[in-house]
LUMDO-273171 format. One line per 3 residues: for each residue x, y, z of C-alpha. Coordinates in nm, 2 decimals. Each point is the difference from the previous one (the first is absolute). Layout:
% LUMDO-273171
X:Y:Z ~ ...;
This chain:
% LUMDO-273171
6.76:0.73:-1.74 ~ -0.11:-0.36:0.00 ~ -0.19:0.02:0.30;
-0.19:0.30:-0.20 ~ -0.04:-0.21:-0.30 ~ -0.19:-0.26:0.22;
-0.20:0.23:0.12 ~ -0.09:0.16:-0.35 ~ -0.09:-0.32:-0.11;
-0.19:-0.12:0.31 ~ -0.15:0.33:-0.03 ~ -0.09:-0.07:-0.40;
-0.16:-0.38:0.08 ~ -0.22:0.15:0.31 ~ -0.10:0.26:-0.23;
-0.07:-0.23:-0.31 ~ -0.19:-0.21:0.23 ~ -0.27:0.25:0.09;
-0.07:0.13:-0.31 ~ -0.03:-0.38:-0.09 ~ -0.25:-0.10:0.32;
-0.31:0.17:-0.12 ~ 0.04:-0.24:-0.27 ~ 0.09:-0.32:0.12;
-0.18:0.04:0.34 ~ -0.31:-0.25:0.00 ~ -0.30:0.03:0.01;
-0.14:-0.08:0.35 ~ -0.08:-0.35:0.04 ~ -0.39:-0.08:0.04;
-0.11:-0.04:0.39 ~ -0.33:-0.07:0.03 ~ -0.04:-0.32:0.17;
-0.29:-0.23:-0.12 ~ -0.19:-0.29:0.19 ~ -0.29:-0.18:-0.03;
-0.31:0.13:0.12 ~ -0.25:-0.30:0.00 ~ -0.18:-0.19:-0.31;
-0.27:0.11:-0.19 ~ -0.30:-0.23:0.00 ~ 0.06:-0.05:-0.34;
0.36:-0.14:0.08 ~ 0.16:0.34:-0.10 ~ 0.31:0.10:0.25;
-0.06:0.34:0.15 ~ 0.33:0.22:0.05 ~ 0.07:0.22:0.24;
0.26:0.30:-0.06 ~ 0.24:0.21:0.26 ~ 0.12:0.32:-0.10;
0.26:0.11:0.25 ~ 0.18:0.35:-0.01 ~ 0.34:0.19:0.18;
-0.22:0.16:0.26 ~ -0.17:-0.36:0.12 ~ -0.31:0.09:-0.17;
-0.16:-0.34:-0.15 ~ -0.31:-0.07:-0.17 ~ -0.16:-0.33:-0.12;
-0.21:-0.02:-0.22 ~ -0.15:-0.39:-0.15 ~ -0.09:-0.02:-0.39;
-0.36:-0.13:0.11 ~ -0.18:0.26:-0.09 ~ 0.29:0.26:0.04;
-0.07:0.03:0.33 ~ 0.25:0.23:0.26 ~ -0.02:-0.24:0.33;
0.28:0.20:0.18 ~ 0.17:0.37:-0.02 ~ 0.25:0.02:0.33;
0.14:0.33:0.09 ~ 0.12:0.17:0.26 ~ -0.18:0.23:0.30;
0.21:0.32:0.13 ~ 0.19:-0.24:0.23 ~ 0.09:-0.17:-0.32;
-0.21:-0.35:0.14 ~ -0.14:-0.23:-0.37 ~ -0.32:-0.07:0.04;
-0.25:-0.09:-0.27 ~ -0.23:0.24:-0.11 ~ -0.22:-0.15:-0.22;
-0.27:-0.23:0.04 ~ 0.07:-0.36:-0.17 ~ 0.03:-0.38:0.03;
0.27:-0.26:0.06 ~ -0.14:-0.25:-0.26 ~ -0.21:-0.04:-0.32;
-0.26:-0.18:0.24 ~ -0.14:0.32:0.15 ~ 0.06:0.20:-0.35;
-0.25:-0.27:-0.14 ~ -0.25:0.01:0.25 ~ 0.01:0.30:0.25;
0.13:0.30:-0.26 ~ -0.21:-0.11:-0.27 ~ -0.26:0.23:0.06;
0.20:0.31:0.19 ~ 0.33:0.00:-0.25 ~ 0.25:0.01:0.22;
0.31:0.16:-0.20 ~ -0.14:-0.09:-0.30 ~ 0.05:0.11:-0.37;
-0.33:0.13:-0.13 ~ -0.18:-0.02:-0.33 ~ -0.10:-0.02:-0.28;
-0.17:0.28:0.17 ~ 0.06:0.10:0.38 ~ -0.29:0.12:0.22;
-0.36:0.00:-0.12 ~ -0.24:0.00:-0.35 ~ -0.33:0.08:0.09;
-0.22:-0.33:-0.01 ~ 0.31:-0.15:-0.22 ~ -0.11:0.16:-0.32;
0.15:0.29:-0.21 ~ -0.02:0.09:-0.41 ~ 0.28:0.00:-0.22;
0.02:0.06:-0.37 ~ -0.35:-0.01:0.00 ~ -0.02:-0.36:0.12;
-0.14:-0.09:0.41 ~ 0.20:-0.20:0.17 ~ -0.07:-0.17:0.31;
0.27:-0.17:0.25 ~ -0.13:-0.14:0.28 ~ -0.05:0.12:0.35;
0.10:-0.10:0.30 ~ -0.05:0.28:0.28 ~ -0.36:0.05:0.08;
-0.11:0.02:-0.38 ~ 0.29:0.21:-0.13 ~ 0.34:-0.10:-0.16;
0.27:0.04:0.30 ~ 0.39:-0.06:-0.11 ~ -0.05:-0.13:-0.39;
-0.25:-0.22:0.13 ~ 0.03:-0.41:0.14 ~ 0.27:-0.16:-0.03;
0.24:0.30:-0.16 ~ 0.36:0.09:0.02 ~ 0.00:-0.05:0.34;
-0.04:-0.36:-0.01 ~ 0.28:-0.12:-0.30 ~ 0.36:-0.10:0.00;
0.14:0.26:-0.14 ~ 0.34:-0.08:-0.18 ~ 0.30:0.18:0.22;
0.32:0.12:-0.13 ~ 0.35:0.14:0.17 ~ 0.04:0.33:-0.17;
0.24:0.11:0.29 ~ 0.29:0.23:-0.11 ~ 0.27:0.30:0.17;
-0.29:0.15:0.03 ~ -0.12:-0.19:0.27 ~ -0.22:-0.35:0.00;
-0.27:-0.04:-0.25 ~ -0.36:-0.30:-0.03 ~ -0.17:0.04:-0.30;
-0.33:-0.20:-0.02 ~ -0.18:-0.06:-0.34 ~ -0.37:-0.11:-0.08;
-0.18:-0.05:-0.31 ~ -0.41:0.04:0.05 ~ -0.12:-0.18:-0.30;
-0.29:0.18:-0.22 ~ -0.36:-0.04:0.20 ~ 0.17:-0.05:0.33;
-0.32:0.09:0.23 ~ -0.14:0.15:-0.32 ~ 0.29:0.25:-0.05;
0.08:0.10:-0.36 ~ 0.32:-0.07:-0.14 ~ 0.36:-0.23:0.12;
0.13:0.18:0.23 ~ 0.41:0.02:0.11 ~ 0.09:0.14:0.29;
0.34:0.05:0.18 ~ 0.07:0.09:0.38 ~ 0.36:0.07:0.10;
0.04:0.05:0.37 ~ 0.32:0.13:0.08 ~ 0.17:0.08:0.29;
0.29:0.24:-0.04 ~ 0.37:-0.05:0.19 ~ 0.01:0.30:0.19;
-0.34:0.15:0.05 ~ -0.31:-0.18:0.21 ~ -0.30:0.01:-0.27;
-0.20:-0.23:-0.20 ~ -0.01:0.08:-0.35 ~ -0.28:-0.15:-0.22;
-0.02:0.05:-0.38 ~ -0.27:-0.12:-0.19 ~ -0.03:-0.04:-0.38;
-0.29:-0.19:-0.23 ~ -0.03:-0.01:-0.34 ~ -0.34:-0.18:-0.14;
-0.10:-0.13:-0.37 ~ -0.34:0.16:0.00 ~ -0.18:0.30:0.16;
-0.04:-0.01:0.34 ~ 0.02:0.14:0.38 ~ 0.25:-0.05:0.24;
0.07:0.13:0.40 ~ 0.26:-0.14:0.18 ~ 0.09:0.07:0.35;
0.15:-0.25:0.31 ~ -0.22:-0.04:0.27 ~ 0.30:-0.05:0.32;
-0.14:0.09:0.33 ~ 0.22:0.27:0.22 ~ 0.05:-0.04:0.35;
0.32:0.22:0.12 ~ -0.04:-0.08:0.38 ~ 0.06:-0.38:-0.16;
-0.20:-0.26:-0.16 ~ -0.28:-0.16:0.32 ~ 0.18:0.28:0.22;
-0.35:0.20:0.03 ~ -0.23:0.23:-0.21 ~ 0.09:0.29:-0.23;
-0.25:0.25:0.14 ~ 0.30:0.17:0.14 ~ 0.20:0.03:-0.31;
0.00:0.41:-0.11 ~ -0.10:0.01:-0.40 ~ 0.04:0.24:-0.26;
-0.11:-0.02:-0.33 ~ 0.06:0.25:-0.28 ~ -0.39:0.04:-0.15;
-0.19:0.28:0.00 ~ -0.30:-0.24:-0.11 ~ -0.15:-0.37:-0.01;
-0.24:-0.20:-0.17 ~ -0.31:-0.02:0.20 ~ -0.20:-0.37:-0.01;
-0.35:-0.11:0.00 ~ -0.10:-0.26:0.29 ~ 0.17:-0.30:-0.20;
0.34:0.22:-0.05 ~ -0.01:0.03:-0.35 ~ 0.11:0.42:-0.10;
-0.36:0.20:-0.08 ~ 0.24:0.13:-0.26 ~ 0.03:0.35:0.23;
0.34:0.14:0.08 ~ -0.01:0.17:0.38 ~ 0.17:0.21:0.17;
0.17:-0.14:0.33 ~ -0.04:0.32:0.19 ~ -0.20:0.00:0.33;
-0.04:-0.35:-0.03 ~ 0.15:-0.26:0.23 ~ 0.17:-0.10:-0.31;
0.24:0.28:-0.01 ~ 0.38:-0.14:0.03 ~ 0.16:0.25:-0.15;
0.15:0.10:0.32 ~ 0.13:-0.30:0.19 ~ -0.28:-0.10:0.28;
0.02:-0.35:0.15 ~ -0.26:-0.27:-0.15 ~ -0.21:-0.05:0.30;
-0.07:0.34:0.05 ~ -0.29:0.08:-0.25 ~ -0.05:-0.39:-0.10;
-0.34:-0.03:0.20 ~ -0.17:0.35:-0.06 ~ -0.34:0.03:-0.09;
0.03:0.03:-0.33 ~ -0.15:-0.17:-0.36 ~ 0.28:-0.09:-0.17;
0.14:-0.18:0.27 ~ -0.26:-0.20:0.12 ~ -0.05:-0.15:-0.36;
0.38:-0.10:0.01 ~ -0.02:-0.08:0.38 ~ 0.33:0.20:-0.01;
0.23:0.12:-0.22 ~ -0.01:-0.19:-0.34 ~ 0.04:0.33:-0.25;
0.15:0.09:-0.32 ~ 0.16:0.34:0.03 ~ 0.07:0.19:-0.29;
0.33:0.10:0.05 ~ 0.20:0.37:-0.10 ~ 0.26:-0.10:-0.14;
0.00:-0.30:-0.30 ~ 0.06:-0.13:-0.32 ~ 0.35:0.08:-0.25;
0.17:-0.36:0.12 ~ 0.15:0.20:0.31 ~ -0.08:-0.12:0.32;
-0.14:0.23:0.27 ~ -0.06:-0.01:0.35 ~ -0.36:-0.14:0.07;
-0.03:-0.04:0.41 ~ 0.21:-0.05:0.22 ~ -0.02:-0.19:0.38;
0.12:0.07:0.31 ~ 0.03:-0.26:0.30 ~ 0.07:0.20:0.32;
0.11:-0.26:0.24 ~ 0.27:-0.21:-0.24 ~ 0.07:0.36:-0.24;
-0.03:-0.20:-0.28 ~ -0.12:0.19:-0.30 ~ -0.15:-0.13:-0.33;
-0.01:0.25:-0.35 ~ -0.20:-0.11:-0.28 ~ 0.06:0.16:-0.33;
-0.12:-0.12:-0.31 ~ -0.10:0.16:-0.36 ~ -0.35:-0.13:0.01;
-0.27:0.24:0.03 ~ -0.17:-0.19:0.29 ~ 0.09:-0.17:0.33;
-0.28:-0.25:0.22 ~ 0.04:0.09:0.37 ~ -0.13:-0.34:0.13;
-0.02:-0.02:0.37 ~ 0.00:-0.34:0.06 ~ -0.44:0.05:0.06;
-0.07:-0.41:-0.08 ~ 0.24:-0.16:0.19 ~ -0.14:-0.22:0.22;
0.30:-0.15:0.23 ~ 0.02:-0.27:-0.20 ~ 0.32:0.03:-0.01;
0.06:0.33:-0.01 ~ -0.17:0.22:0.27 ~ -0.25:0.26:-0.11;
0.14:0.33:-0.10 ~ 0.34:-0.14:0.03 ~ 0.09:0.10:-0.34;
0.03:0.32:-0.22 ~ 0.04:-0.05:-0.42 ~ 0.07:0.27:-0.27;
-0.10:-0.16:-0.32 ~ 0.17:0.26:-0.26 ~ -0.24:-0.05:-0.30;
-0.25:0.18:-0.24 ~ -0.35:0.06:0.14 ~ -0.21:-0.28:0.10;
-0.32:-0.10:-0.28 ~ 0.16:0.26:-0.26 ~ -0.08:-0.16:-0.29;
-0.37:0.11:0.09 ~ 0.10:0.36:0.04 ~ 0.12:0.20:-0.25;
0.12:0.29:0.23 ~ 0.25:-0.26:0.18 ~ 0.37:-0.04:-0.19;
-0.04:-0.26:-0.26 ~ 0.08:-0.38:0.07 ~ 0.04:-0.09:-0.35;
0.27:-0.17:-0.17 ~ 0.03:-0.10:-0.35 ~ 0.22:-0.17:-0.20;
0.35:0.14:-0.07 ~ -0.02:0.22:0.33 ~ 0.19:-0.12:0.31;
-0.14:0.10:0.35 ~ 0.28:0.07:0.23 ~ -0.03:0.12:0.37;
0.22:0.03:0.26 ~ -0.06:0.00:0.42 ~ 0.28:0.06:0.25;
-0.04:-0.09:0.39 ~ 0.24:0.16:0.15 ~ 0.10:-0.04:0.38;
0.20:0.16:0.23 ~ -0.03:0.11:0.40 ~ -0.05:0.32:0.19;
């Protein structure tokens, strides 16, 4: 009998004890190492952040303009490698990426404004160019260039960077103070990238935000990506005129080399004869993609590198992705071609088209979005 008393009792703690743990349990402790990353010129400290999951998966990412400089994951025989293209130090992010973005946050407004200038309550505004006459990435000197203030946000859940900004009113002639948060996050168990934006502004405005990283799933200086096998869910894209900007048409992708919608490897249409892609010297498109909007992310494209089996899906509830090709890279460093990007966004120059989904955000509203790169092998 006494032995079966103990037993009831140990039976009675063991049992208290677990109904108890959900409650007690803590919370996971905050792992994302931080170090420094280099110093501003105007004495600022750059940061540079790992996020490191159960599956080996890491990413870094430096608060200088919100920039990814690494994503390591497996191939099919389970060997990291680094599949984005990045830097080691603020040096290069200063000098060499200024101009091509590498991993970089984008706004006030990602992609292009035709000639810089669009009309907004009836007032012209004009921010200043910087690609060949037209407004490329929100213009000089943009979100891609500013320390953005970092935060560990990481939970159960999985690790967690949120970055913050606030474009002042007339920053390159935008309309309105602008604040915007970027939470990366990386979950425990599952090898994606999850970026959520939100902005909120004091006055009407327009916003597009997108990151600009650079895919390369045979690994980052490890060759081109004319072999990687895209797909990408439009039926349509925005044709341009000969300095990129939309001509405000929405075009079927049909019987064009700019068909993805079955999986067909980048280099095998890249070079064809055709208008479109002689203007872009390459693939440099907004598609118009099938399935968008409601807050739920969809699948976008997705990528397919046949020698490591790595595999890349983009999903995203914008209604928009910029298949980027890597056309202006010029070896310096990165190797022409060496790099693919899909900038999830709303439509390039859309606050000149009224056909395009609206840009516009006013005060009260809060834009959220959400992207999801998601990797895996086959």
């Amino acid at each position: 009998m006494y032995t079966v008393c103990i037993a009831m009792k140990l039976c009675s703690v063991a049992l208290l004890a677990a109904l108890l743990a959900p409650a007690i349990y803590p919370q996971a402790s905050n792992k994302i190492s931080m170090e420094s990353f280099g110093t501003m010129p105007g004495g600022e400290q750059a940061r540079l952040y790992t996020l490191t999951n159960k599956n080996g998966m890491a990413i870094k990412i430096t608060n200088y303009g919100g920039a990814i400089t690494t994503i390591m994951v497996p191939d099919r025989h389970k060997h990291m490698d680094d599949v984005v293209l990045g830097f080691d130090d603020l040096h290069d992010y200063l000098t060499l990426a200024k101009t091509a973005y590498f991993g970089a946050l984008i706004g006030r407004y990602a992609n292009r404004i035709g000639k810089g200038t669009f009309t907004l309550d009836g007032k012209t505004y004009h921010i200043p160019v910087n690609d060949h006459g037209q407004m490329l990435h929100g213009g000089p000197d943009s979100f891609n260039t500013k320390l953005w203030e970092a935060k560990d946000v990481s939970g159960p859940e999985g690790e967690a960077l949120e970055l913050k900004y606030v474009s002042p009113n007339g920053q390159n002639n935008f309309p309105g103070m602008l604040t915007v948060a970027v939470r990366y996050m990386l979950p425990a168990t599952e090898n994606e990238l999850r970026v959520q934006y939100t902005a909120t502004t004091d006055k009407d405005t327009v916003i597009n935000l997108a990151n600009h990283s650079y895919f390369n799933l045979l690994g980052k200086g490890k060759g081109t990506i004319l072999g990687h096998k895209v797909m990408i869910d439009a039926n349509n894209y925005t044709p341009v005129n000969d300095t990129l900007i939309p001509t405000g048409v929405i075009a079927p992708v049909a019987g064009t080399p700019l068909d993805f919608r079955k999986s067909t490897a980048v280099g095998e249409r890249i070079n064809d004869n055709f208008e479109q892609l002689k203007l872009a010297k390459g693939y440099d498109f907004n598609y118009v993609l099938n399935h968008s909007g409601g807050g739920t992310p969809h699948l976008a494209a997705r990528v397919e590198e046949p020698t490591t089996g790595r595999v890349l899906e983009v999903l995203t509830d914008q209604p928009g992705v910029q298949f980027y090709t890597g056309n202006f890279l010029d070896g310096h460093p990165f190797a022409y071609r060496s790099g693919l990007c899909f900038e999830t966004q709303h439509f390039p120059d859309s606050p000149n088209h009224p056909n395009f989904p609206s840009t516009e955000l006013k005060p009260g509203q809060t834009f959220r979005s959400t992207t999801i790169y998601r990797f895996s092998t086959k």
